[in-house]
C-alpha positions as a printed NumPy array, in Angstrom:
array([[ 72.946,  45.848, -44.01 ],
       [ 74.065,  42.445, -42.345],
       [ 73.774,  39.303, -43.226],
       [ 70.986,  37.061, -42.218],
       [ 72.786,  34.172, -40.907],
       [ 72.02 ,  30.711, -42.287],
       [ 69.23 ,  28.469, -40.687],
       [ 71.222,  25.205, -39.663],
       [ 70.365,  21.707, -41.063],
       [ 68.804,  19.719, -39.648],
       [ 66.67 ,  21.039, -37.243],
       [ 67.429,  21.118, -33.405],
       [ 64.953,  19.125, -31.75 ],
       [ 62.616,  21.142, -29.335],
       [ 62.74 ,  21.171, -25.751],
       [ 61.122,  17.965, -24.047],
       [ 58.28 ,  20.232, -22.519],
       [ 57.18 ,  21.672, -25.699],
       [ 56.736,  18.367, -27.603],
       [ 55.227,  17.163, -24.843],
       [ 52.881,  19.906, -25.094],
       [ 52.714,  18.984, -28.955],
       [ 51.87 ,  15.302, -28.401],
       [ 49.2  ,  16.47 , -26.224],
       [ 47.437,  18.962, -28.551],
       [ 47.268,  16.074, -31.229],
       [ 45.652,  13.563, -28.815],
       [ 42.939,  15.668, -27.753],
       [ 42.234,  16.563, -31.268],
       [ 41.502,  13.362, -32.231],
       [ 39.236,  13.092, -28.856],
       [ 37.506,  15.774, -30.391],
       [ 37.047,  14.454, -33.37 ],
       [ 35.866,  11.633, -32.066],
       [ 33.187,  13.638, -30.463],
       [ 32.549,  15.382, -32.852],
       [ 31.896,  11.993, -34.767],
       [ 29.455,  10.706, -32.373],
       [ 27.239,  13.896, -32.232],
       [ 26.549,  13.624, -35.709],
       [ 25.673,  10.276, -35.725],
       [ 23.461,  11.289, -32.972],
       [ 21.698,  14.046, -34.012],
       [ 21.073,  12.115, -37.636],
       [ 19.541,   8.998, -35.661],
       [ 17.696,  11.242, -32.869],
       [ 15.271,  13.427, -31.743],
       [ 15.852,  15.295, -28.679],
       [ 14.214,  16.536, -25.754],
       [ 13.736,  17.427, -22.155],
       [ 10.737,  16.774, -20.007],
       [  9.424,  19.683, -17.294],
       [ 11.367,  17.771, -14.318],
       [ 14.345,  18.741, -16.679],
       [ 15.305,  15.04 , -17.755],
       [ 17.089,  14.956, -21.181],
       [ 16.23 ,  11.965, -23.702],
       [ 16.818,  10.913, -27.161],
       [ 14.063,   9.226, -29.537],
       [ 15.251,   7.194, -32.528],
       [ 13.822,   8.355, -35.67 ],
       [ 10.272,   6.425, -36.22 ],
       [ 10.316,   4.829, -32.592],
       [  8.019,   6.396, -29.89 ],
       [ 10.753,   4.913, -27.05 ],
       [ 12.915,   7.707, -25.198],
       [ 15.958,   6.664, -24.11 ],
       [ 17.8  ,   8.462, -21.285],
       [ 21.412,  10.085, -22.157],
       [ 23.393,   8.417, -19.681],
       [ 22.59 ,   5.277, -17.278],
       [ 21.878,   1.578, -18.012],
       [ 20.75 ,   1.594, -21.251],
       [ 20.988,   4.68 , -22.415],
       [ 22.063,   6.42 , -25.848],
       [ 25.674,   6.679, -24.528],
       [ 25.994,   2.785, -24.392],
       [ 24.399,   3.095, -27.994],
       [ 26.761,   5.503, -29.428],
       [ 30.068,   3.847, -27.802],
       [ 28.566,   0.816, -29.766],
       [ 27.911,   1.967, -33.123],
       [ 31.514,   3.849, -33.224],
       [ 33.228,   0.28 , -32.452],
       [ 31.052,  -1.184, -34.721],
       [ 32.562,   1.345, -37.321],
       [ 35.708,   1.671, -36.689],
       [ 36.794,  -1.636, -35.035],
       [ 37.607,   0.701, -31.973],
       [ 36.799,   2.19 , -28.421],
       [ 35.792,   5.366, -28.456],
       [ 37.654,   7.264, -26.162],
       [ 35.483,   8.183, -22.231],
       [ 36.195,  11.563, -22.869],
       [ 35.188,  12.055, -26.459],
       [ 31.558,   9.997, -25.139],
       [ 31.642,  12.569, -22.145],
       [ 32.075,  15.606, -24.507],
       [ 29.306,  14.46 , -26.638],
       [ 26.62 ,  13.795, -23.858],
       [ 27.211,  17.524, -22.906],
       [ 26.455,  18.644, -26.352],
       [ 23.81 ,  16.843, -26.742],
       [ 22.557,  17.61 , -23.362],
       [ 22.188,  21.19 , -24.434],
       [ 20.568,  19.957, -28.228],
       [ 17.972,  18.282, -25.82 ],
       [ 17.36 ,  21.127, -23.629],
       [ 16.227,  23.483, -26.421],
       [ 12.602,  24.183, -26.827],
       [  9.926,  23.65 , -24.983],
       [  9.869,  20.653, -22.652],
       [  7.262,  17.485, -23.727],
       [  6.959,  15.07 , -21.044],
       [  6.935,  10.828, -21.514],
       [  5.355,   8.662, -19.995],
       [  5.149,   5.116, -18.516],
       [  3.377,   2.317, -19.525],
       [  0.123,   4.153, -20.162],
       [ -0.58 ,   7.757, -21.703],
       [ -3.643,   9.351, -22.865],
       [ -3.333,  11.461, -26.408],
       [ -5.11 ,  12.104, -29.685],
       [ -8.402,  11.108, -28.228],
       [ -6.998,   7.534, -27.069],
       [ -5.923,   5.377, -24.531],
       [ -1.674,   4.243, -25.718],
       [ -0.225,   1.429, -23.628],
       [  3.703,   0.23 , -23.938],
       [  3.459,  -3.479, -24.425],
       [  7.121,  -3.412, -23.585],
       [  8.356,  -5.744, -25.986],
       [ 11.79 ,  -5.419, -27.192],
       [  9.984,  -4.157, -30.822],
       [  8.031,  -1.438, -29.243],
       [  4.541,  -2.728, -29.859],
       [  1.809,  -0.664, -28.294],
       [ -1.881,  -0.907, -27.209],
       [ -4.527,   1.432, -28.864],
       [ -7.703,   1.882, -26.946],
       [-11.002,   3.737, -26.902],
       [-14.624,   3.752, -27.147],
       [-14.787,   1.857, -30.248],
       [-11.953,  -0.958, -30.117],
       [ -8.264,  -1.508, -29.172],
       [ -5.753,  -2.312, -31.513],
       [ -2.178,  -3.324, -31.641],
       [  0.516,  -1.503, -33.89 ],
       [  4.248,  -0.213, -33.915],
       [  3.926,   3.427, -33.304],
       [  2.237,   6.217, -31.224],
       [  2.05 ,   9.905, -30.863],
       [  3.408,  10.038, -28.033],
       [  6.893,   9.235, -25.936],
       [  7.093,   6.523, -23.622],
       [  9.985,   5.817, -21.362],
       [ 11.38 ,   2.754, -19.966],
       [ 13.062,   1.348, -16.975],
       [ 14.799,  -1.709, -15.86 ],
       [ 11.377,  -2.847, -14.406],
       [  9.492,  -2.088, -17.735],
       [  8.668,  -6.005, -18.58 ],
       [  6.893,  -7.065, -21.961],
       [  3.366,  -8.276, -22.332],
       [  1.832, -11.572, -23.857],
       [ -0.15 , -10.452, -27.007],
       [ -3.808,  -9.862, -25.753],
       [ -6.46 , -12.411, -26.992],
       [ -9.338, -10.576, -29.216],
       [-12.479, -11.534, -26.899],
       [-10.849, -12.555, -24.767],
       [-12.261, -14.715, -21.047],
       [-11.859, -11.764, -18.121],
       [-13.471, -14.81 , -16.042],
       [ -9.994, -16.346, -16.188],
       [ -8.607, -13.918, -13.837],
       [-10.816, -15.429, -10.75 ],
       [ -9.11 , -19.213, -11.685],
       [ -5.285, -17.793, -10.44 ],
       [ -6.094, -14.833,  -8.128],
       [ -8.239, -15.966,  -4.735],
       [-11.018, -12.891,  -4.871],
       [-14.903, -13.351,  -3.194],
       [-17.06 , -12.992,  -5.746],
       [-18.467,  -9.528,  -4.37 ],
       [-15.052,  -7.867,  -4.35 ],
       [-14.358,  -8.952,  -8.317],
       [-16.289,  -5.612,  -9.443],
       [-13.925,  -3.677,  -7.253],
       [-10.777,  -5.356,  -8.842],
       [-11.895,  -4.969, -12.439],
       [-12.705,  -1.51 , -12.292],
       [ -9.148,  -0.551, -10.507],
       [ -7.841,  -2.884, -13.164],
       [ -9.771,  -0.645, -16.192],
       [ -8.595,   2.389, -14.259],
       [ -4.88 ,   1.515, -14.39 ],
       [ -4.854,   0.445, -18.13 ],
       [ -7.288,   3.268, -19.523],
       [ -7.368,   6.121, -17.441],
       [ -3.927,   7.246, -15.865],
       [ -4.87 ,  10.782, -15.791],
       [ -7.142,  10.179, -12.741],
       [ -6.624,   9.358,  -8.879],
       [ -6.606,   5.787,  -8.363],
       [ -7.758,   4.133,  -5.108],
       [ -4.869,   2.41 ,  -3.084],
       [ -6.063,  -1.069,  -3.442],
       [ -5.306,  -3.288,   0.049],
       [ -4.801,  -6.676,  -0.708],
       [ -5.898,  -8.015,   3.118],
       [ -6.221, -11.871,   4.484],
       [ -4.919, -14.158,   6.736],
       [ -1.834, -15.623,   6.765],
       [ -2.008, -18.723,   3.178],
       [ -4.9  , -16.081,   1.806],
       [ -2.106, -15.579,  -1.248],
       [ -2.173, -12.412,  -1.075],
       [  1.437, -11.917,  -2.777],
       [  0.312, -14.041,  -5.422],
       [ -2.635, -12.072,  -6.051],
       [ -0.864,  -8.982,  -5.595],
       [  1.947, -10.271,  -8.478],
       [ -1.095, -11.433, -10.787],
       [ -2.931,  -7.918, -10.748],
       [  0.239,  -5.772, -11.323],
       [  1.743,  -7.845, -14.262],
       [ -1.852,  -7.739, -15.885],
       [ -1.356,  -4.233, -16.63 ],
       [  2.171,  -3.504, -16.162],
       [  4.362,  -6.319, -16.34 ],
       [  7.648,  -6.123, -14.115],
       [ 10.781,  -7.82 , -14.169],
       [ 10.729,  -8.358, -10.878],
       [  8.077,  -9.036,  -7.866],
       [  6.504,  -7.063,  -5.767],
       [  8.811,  -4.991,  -3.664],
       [  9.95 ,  -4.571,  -0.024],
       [  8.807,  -1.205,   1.415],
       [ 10.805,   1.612,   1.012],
       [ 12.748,   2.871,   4.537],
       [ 13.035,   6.417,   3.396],
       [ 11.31 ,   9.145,   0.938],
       [ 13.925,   9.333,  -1.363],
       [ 13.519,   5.491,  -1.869],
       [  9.676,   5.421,  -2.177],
       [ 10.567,   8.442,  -4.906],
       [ 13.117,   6.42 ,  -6.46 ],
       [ 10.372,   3.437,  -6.389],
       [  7.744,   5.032,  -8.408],
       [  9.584,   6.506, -10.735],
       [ 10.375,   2.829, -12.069],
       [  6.914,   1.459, -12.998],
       [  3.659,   2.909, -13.293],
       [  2.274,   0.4  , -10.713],
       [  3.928,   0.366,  -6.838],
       [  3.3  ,  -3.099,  -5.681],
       [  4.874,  -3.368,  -2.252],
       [  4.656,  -6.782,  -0.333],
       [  3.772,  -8.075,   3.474],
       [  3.401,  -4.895,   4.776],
       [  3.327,  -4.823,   8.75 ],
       [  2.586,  -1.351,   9.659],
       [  2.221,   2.   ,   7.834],
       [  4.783,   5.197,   9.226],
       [  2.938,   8.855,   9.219],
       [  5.715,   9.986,   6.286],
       [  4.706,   6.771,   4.141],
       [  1.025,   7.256,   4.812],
       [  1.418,  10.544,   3.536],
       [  3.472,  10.008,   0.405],
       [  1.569,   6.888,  -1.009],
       [ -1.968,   9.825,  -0.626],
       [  0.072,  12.302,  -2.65 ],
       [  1.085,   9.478,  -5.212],
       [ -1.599,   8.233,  -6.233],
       [ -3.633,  11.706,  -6.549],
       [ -0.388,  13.499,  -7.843],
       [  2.775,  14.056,  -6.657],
       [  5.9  ,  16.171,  -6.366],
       [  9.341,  15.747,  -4.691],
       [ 12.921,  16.633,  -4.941],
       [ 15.848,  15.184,  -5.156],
       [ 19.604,  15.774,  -6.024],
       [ 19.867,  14.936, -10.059],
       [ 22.56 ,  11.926, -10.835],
       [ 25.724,  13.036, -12.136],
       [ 25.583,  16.624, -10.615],
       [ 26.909,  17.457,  -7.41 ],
       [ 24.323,  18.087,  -5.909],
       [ 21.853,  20.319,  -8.687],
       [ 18.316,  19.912,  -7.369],
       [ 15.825,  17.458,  -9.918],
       [ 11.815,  17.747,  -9.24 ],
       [  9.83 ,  14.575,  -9.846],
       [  6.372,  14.817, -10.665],
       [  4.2  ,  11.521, -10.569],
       [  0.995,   9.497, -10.911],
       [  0.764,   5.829,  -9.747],
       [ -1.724,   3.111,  -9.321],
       [ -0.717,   1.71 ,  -5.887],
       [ -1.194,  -1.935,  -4.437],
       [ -0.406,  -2.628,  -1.002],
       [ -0.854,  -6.254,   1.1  ],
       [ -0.438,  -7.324,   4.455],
       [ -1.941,  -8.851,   7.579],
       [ -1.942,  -6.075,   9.386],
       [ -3.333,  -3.074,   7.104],
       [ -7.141,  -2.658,   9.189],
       [ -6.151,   0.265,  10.721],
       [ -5.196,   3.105,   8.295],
       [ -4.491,   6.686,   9.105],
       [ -7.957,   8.772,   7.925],
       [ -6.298,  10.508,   4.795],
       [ -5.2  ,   6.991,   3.301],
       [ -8.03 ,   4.873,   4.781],
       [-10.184,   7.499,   2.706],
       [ -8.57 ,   6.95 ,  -0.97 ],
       [ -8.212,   3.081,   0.219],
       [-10.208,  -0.066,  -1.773],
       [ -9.286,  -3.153,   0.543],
       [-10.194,  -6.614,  -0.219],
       [ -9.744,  -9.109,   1.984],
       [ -8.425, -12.464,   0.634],
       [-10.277, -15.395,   1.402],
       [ -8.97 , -18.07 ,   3.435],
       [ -7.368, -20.873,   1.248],
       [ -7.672, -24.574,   3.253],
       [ -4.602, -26.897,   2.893],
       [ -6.129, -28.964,   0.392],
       [ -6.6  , -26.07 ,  -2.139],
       [ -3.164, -24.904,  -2.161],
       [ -0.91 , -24.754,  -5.357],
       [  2.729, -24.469,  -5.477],
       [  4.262, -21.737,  -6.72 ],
       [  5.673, -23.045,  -9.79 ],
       [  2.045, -24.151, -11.122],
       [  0.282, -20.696,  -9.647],
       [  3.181, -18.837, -12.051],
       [  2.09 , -21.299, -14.91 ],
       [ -1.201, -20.745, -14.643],
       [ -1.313, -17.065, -14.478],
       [  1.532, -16.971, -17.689],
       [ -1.533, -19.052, -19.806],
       [ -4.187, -17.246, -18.715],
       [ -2.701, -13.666, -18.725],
       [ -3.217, -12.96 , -22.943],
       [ -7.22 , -13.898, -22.34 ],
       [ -6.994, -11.602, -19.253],
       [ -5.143,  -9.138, -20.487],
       [ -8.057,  -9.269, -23.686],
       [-10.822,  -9.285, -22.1  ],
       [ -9.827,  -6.766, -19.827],
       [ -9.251,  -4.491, -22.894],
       [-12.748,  -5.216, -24.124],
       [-14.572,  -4.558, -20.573],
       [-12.533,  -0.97 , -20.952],
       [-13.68 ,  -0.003, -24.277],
       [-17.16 ,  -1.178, -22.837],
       [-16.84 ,   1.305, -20.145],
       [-14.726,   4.025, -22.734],
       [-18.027,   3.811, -24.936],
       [-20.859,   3.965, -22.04 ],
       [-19.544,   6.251, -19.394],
       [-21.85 ,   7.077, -16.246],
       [-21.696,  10.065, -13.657],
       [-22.821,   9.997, -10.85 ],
       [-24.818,  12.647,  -8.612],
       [-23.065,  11.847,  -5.119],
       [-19.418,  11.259,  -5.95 ],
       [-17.447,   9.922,  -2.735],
       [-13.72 ,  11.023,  -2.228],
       [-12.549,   8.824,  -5.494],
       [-14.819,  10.082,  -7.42 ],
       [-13.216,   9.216, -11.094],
       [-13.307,   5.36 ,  -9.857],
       [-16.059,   5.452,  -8.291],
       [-17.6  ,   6.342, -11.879],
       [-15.945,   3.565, -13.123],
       [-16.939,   1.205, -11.018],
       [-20.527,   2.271, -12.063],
       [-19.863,   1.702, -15.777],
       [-18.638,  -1.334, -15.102],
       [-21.719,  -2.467, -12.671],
       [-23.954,  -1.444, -15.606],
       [-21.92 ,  -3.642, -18.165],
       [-21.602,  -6.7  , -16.048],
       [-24.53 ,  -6.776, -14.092],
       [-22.417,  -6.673, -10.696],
       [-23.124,  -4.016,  -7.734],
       [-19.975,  -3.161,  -7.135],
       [-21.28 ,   0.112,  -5.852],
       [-22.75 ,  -0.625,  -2.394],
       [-19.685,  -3.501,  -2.154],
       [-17.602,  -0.659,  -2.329],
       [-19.388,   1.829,   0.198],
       [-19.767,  -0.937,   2.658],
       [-16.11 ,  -1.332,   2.253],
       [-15.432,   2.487,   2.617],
       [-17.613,   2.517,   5.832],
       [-15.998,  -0.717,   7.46 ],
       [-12.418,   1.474,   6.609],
       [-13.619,   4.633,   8.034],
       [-14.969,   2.752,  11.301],
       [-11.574,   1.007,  11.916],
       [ -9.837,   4.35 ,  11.176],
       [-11.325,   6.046,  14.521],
       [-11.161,   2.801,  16.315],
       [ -7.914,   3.133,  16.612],
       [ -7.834,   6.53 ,  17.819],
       [ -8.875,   6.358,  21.566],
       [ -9.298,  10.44 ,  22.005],
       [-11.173,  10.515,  18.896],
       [-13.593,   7.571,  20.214],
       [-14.481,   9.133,  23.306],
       [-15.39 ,  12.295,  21.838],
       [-17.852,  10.58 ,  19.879],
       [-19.093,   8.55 ,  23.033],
       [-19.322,  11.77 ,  25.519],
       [-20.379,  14.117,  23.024],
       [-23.94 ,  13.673,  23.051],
       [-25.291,  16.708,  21.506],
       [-23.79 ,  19.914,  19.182],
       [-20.471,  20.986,  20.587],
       [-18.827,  24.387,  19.78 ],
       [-15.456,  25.298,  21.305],
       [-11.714,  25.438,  20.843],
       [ -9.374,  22.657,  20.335],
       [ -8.532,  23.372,  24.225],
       [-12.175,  23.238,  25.191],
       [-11.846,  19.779,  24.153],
       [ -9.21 ,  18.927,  25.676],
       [-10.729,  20.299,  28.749],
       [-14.421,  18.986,  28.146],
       [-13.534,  15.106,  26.987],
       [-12.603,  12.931,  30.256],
       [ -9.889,   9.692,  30.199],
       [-12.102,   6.553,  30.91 ],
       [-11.385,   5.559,  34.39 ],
       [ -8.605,   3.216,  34.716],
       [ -6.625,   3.904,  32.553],
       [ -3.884,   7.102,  31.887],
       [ -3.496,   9.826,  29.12 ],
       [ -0.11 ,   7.97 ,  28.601],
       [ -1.548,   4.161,  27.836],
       [ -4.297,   5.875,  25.258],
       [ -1.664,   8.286,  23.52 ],
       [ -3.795,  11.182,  24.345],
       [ -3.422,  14.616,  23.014],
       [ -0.702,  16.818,  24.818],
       [ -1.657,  19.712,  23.516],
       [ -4.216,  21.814,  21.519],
       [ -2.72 ,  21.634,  18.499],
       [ -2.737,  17.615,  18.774],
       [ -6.118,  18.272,  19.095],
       [ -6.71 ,  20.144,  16.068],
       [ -4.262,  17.648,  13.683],
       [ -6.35 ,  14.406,  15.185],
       [ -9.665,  16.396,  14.295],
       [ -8.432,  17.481,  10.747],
       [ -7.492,  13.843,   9.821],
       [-10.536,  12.1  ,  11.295],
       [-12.868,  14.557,  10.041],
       [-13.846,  12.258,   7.056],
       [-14.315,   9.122,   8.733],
       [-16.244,  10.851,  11.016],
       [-18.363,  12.602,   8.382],
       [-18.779,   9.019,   6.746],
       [-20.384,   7.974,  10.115],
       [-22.452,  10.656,   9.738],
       [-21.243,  13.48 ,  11.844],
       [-21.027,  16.552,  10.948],
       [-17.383,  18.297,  11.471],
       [-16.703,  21.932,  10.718],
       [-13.988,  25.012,  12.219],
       [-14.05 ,  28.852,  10.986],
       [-10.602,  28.818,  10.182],
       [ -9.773,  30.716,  12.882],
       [-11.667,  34.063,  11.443],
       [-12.946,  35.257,  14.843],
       [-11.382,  37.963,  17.143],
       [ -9.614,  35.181,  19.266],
       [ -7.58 ,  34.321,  16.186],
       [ -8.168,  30.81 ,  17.359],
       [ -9.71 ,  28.203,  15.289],
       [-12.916,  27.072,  17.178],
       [-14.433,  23.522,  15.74 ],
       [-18.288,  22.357,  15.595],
       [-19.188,  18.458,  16.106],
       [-22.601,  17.915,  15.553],
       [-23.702,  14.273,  16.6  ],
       [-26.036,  12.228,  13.954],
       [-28.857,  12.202,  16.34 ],
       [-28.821,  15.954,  16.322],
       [-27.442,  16.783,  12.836],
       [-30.479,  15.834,  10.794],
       [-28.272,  13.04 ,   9.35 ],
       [-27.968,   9.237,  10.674],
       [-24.671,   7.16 ,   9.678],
       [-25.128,   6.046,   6.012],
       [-26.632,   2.908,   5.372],
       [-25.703,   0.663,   2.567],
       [-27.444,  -2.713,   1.885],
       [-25.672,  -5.734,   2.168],
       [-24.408,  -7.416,  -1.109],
       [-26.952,  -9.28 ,  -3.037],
       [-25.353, -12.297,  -4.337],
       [-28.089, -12.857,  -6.445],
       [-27.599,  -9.708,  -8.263],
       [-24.124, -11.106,  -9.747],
       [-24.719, -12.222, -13.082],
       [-21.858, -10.558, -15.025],
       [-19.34 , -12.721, -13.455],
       [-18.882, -17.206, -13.345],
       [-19.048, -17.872,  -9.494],
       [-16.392, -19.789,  -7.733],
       [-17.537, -20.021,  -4.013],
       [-15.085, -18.534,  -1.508],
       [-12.041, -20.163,  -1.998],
       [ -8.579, -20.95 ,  -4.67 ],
       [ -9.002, -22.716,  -7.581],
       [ -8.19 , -26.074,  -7.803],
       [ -4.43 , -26.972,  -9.149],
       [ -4.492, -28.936, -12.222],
       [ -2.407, -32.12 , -12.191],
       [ -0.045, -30.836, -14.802],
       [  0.189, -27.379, -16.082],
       [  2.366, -26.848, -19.899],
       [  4.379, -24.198, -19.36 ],
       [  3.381, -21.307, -21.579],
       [  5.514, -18.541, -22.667],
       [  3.956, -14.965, -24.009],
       [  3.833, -14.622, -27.214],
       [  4.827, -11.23 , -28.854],
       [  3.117,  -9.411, -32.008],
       [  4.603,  -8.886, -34.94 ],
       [  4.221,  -5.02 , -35.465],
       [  0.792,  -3.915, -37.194],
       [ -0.345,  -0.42 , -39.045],
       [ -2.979,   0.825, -36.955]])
């Protein structure tokens, strides 16, 4: 048996390739264990979870505030900062990245709870995010509203989430007519959109139209009513050029305030109806290449503009508009002292607000004929019978004067309400056969229908402003042997029905409210500056 020759000493050094190899191995162990580090930490510190849309979070121990995994303040900007703060080093971008992931899937185990924003109903209560950098919330219902430092449920933020002044107990709701330029008759119609937004975001909100003249201060009053209830780091905003934008818009604050609107397009028509009775779209998710995301969403909706009298049927039938009084030159305040104002007045606001809605929590009224908003509409009467206002027959006047505009603007539409003079049953391209262009003028200058199935899509959206002017407007759904949808238009005059009358506004009926005639307050000579104060937080 040979030998086993000796092993020399020392050692030959290995190849360059394999200790590169080596030095390689060693870094990306300590990556891991850096990772490995910061999912601890996490999952000791956390609670995670997904919502249905399939958005991951985190929720620190004791705090109701879900924080996103990655972004602008997220729990990855947390974690990189608590590892520095221990070790008195970076962590390394790919032991952060390797964590995210496994906590993506820790958050995307059971079932899926969703969060929400600003405002969520739960355990038989109304919870509202004050916002504040403590997490204070709002706890509302029929018996009181108090403020404390948790809730049952999850409530997300976004860079628009702003923080609110600490609401007065009994507060002055009166306050809110000394900063925002509202008739008297329209203030029921703004305080019951304003107790829908705060206490009841699991219902369809009107879109509330903030109209006026040019100087009626209608971005000032559109500013006031949005930070009542959900404060915003910024204004109001531009409107959106594109779906994904609007979709991108609403999903940062529970309230869409867009500013000096000139004209409506068909696709943004149609998205603010689906938003603010419940909406879905889709979009491609951040940090995938291009992995679907759906985003599901309610929103209370303020539009203004000069230019908003004509609406499209569908919106002009879930609209509230308000027109603005004019201000004279005299009246005017500066925008520094408007913003001071509102900043003093907005805890007594935001107070007595909260007491008209536990008013209107406690004493709910239904109501046999419901119009298209029905859930405000109900509010609006709870709030009539607490105040004293009529609010009501404001509002249907209002809904009538919309619905009237609405076909205005539709020439075709207009003249088959002038030449159709008695019951009328036929196809869409009967119509177009049977109703005439007025002499003088061609199919092209009146954008007339081209075709029957223009026909039928100006028909389906009219139908309810013409129904609100009393006409009666019905098709069979095309279940006849033709196949062919064939309409009925029934006049008033021979329907049995006449357009609906609603009495003008009785002034005299206001008593709930401090009058303030028809125009701005007057500017004080000097106004302190007043900042919000925060609470500390409270057991409720």
């Amino acid at each position: 048996m040979s030998a086993v020759p000796p092993i020399p000493l020392p050692l030959p050094a290995p190849p360059p390739d394999a200790l590169a190899k080596y030095l390689q191995t060693a870094s990306s162990d300590r990556k891991q264990s850096q990772a490995t580090e910061l999912v601890h930490t996490a999952l000791n510190r956390y609670t995670f979870g997904h919502t249905p849309q399939g958005d991951s979070y985190a929720v620190a121990n004791g705090s109701h505030l879900a924080v996103a995994l990655r972004g602008n303040g997220s729990l990855r900007g947390e974690l990189a900062q608590t590892y520095f703060q221990a070790h008195k080093r970076a962590a390394s971008s790919q032991a952060l990245a390797d964590a995210m992931a496994t906590l993506d899937g820790y958050a995307r185990n059971g079932a899926p709870v969703d969060t929400s924003l600003r405002v969520a109903v739960q355990d038989g209560a109304r919870w509202v995010d004050m916002g504040t950098p403590t997490g204070e919330v709002i706890r509302l219902d029929a018996k009181g509203w108090t403020i404390g430092g948790t809730a049952p449920v999850w409530f997300a933020r976004t860079v628009l989430t702003g923080p609110m002044p600490t609401p007065t107990p009994g507060g002055d709701i009166d306050r809110l007519w000394q900063v925002v330029n509202v008739a008297e008759p329209d203030r029921p119609l703004i305080l019951a959109w304003l107790v829908a937004a705060l206490a009841f975001p699991d219902v369809a909100h009107p879109v509330l139209i903030l109209a006026g003249e040019q100087g009626a201060a209608k971005s000032t009053a559109t500013r006031a009513l949005a930070n009542l209830v959900d404060p915003s780091t910024t204004g109001p905003r531009t409107p959106p050029r594109e779906p994904e934008q609007w979709v991108t818009s609403c999903q940062a604050s529970w309230i869409v305030a867009l500013d000096n609107l000139s004209r409506l397009s068909d696709w943004m028509s149609d998205a603010i109806c689906r938003a603010v009775t419940g909406d879905a779209d889709v979009k491609r998710r951040l940090y995938t290449d291009g992995e679907p995301v759906l985003f599901r969403f309610r929103r209370a909706v303020i539009l203004n503009g000069i230019s908003l009298d004509t609406l499209r049927g569908d919106l002009a039938d879930r609209a509230l508009r308000v027109n603005l009084p004019r201000i004279g030159q005299g009246e005017r305040c500066n925008d520094t002292d408007i913003d001071q104002m509102i900043r003093a007045a907005h805890p007594a606001i935001l107070g007595g607000l909260l007491d008209l809605a536990v008013r209107v929590l406690a004493n709910p009224v239904a109501l046999d004929q419901k119009p298209r908003m029905a859930d405000y509409a109900e509010i609006l009467a709870a709030v009539d019978q607490q105040l004293g206002t009529n609010g009501q027959a404001q509002y249907a006047n209002t809904a009538q004067a919309m619905a009237a505009d609405s076909l205005a603007d539709d020439r075709f539409v207009t003249e088959v309400m002038s030449q159709l003079t008695q019951p009328w049953q036929g196809t869409a391209a009967d119509l177009l056969a049977n109703v005439t262009v007025p002499d003088g003028a061609t199919r092209a200058q009146l954008d007339w229908p081209k075709s029957p199935a223009k026909v039928s899509d100006k028909l389906g959206r009219k139908a309810p402003a013409m129904r609100s002017m009393g006409w009666q407007v019905d098709n069979d759904g095309g279940r006849n042997h033709l196949k062919v949808r064939r309409w009925e238009l029934t006049p008033p005059e021979k329907g049995g029905k006449t357009p609906p009358q609603y009495p003008q506004y009785p002034l005299s009926q206001v008593t709930g409210l401090k009058p303030a005639g028809e125009v701005s307050p007057q500017c004080p000579r000097s106004v302190p500056a007043v900042s919000p104060q925060y609470p500390q937080a409270k057991t409720l």
